[in-house]
C-alpha positions as CSV (number, residue, x, y, z in Angstrom):
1,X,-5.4,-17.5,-5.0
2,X,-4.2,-19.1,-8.0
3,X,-0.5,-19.2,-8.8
4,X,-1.5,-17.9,-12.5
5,X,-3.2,-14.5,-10.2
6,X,-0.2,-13.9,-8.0
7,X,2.1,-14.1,-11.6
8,X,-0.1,-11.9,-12.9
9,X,0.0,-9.4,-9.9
10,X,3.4,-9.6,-10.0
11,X,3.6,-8.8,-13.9
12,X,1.3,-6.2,-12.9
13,X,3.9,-4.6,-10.3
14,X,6.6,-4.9,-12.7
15,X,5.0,-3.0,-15.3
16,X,4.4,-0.4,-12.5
17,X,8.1,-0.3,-12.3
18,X,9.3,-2.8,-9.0
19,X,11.8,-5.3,-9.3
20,X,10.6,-9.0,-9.3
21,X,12.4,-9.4,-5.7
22,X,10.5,-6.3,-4.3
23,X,6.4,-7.8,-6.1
24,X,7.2,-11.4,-4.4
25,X,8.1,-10.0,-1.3
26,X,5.6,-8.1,-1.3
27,X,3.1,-11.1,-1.6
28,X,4.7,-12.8,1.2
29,X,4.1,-10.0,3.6
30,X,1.0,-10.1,2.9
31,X,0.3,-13.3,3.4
32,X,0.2,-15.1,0.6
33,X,1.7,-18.5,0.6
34,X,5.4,-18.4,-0.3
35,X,5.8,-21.6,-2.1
36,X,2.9,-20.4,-4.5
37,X,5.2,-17.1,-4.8
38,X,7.9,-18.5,-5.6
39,X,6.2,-20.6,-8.3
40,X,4.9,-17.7,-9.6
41,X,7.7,-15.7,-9.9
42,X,9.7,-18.5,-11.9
43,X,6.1,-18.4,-14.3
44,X,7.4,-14.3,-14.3
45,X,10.6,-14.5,-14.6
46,X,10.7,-17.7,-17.5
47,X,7.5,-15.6,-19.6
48,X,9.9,-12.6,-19.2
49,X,12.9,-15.0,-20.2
50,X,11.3,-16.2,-23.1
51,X,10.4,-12.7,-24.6
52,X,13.8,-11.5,-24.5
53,X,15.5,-14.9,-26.0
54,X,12.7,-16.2,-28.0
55,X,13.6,-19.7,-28.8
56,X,11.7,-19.7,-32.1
57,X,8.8,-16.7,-33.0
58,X,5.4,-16.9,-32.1
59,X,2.9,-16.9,-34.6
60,X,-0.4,-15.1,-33.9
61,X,-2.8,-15.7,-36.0
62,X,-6.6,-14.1,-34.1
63,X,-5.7,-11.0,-32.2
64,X,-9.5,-10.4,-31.3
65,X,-8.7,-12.8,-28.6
66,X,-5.9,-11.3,-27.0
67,X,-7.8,-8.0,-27.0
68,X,-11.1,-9.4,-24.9
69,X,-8.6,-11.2,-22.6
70,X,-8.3,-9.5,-19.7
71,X,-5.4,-10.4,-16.5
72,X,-7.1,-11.2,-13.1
73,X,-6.1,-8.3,-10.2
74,X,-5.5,-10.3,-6.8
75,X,-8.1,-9.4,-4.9
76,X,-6.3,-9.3,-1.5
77,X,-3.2,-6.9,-2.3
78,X,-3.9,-3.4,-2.9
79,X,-1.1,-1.4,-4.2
80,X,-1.1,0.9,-1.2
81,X,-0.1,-1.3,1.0
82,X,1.6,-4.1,-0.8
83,X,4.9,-2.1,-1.8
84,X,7.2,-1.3,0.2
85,X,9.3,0.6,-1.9
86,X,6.8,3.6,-3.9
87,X,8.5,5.1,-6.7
88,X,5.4,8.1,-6.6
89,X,6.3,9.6,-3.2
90,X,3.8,12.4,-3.2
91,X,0.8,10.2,-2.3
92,X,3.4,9.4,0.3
93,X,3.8,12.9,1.4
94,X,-0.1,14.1,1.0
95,X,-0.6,11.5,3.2
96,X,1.8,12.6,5.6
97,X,1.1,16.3,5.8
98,X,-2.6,15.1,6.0
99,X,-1.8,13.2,9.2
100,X,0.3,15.9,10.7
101,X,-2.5,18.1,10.6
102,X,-4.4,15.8,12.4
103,X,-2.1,15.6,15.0
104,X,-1.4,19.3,15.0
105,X,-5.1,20.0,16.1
106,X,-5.1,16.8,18.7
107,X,-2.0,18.5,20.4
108,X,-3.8,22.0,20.4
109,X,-7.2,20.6,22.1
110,X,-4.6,18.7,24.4
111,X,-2.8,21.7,25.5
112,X,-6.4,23.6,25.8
113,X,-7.8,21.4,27.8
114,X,-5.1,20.7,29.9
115,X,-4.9,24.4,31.0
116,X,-8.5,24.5,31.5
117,X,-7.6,21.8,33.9
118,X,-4.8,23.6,35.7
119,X,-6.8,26.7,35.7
120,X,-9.5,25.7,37.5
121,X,-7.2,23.5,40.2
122,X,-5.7,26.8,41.1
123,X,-7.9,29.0,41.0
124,X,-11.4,26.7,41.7
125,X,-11.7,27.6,45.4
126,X,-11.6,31.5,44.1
127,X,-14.1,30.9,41.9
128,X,-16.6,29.2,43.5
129,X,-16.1,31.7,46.9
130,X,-16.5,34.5,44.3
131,X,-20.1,32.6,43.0
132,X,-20.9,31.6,46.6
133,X,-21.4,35.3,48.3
């Protein structure tokens, strides 16, 4: 990947509302290379500069352009599991109560069939004398 793609993912995380410490990071963990990171987060952070201490204004002059032009998503990070720090907790927490109810109904069949087993290593000999007459 391209250090213009991770800059853009990273503009991308920052318009999702993370901090540019929190989008590099991110990239890192996920294995991107952190030299390329770094490059692109001083592309981020002097683009960002530059917008709010314009040296002199910029003069558009075909906006069709800019409209058709559309920023490259990396392909590798997915927002899921790239941030660490969510700022929309409730997929956080359907995903949790999702996964406890999982675990709820593992427990259950545990605990069944683990009496099932005790049952039958108590009373087995009883039950098979009682089928054997």
């Amino acid at each position: 990947m391209t250090k213009e793609e991770i800059a853009a993912g990273l503009r991308t995380a920052i318009e999702h509302g993370y901090s540019l410490e929190n989008a590099a990071e991110s990239f890192v963990n996920a294995g991107y290379n952190p030299n390329d990171v770094k490059d692109a987060k001083e592309i981020v952070s002097m683009g960002a500069s530059s917008i709010v201490r314009p040296d002199k204004p910029m003069q558009i002059e075909d906006t069709s352009a800019l409209k058709q032009t559309s920023i490259p998503m990396p392909s590798k990070v997915s927002q899921s599991e790239s941030f660490s720090a969510a700022p929309n907790q409730k997929a956080q927490t359907q995903t949790k109560s999702g996964a406890s109810k999982w675990m709820i109904l593992g427990i259950s069949i545990l605990l069944v069939l683990i009496g099932i087993i005790l049952f039958f290593m108590i009373f087995g000999e009883s039950i098979l004398s009682m089928f054997m007459k």
